[in-house]
C-alpha positions in Angstrom: 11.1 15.2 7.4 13.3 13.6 10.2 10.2 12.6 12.1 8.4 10.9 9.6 11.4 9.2 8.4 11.9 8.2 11.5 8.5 6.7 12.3 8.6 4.9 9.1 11.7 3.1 9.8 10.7 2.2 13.8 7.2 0.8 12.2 8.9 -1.4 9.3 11.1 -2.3 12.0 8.2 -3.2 14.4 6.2 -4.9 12.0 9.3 -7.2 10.8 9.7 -7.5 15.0 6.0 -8.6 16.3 6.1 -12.3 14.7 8.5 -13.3 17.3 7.0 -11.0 20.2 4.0 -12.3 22.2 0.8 -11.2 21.3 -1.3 -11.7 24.7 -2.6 -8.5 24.1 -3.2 -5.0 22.1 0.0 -3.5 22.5 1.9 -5.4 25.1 4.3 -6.8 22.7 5.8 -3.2 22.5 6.4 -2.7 26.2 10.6 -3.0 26.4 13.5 -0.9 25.5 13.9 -1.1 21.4 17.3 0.4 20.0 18.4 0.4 16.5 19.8 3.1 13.8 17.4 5.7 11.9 17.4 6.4 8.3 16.9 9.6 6.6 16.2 8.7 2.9 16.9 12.7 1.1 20.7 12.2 2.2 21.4 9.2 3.3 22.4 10.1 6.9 21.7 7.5 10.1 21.9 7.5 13.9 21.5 5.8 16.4 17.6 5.6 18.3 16.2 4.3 21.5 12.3 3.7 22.2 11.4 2.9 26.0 7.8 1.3 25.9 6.2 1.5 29.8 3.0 1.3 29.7 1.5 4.1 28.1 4.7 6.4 28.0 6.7 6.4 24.9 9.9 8.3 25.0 12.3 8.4 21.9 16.0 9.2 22.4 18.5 9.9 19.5 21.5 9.2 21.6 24.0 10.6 18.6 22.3 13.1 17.6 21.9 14.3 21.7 18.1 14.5 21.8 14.8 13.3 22.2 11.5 13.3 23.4 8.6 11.2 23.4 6.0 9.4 21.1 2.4 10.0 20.8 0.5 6.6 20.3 -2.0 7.2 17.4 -2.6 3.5 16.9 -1.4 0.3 18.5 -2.7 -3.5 17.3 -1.4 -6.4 17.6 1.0 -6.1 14.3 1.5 -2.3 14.3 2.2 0.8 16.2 1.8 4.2 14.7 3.0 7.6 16.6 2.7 11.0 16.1 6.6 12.1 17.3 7.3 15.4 19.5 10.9 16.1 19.8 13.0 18.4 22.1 16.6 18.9 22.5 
C-alpha cells in the first residue's frame, strides 16, 4: 500500500510540477533532485521523500522513515512519469 500511495502522490505532484518545467524533451523535465512529504491515505501518516532523476537512474529515499531504493520508469512523456517502486531498507 505504501508504494502505491506513494507513486500516486509523486505523480499528482509531477503532473501539477511539469507546466513550469521545460519540455525540450521526453522526460528531461524530470532530471533534478525532487523532495516533498508522502501521504498514506488508510491512516493518515506522512514523511518526508526525496527522488534523484540522472538520466535513466531513479532512486527514492524516505529520509524519515530511514530507507529507500529506487524507481522503475514504466512510462515517461512530457506531462507524466509512472514507476513501478522497489524498496529496501
Amino acid at each position: 500500500m505504501l508504494k502505491t500511495v506513494t507513486t500516486f502522490v509523486l505523480l499528482v505532484s509531477l503532473s501539477s510540477l511539469v507546466s513550469a518545467q521545460s519540455k525540450t524533451g521526453t522526460g528531461r523535465w524530470l532530471n533534478g533532485t525532487w523532495e516533498g512529504t508522502g501521504y498514506q491515505m488508510d491512516n493518515n501518516e506522512t514523511w518526508t521523500m526525496k527522488l534523484t532523476v540522472r538520466g535513466k537512474r531513479h532512486k527514492i529515499e524516505y529520509p524519515s522513515l530511514k530507507c529507500g531504493g529506487r524507481w522503475i520508469p514504466i512510462s515517461i512523456d512530457m506531462k507524466r512519469a509512472r514507476f513501478l517502486v522497489t524498496a529496501r531498507s
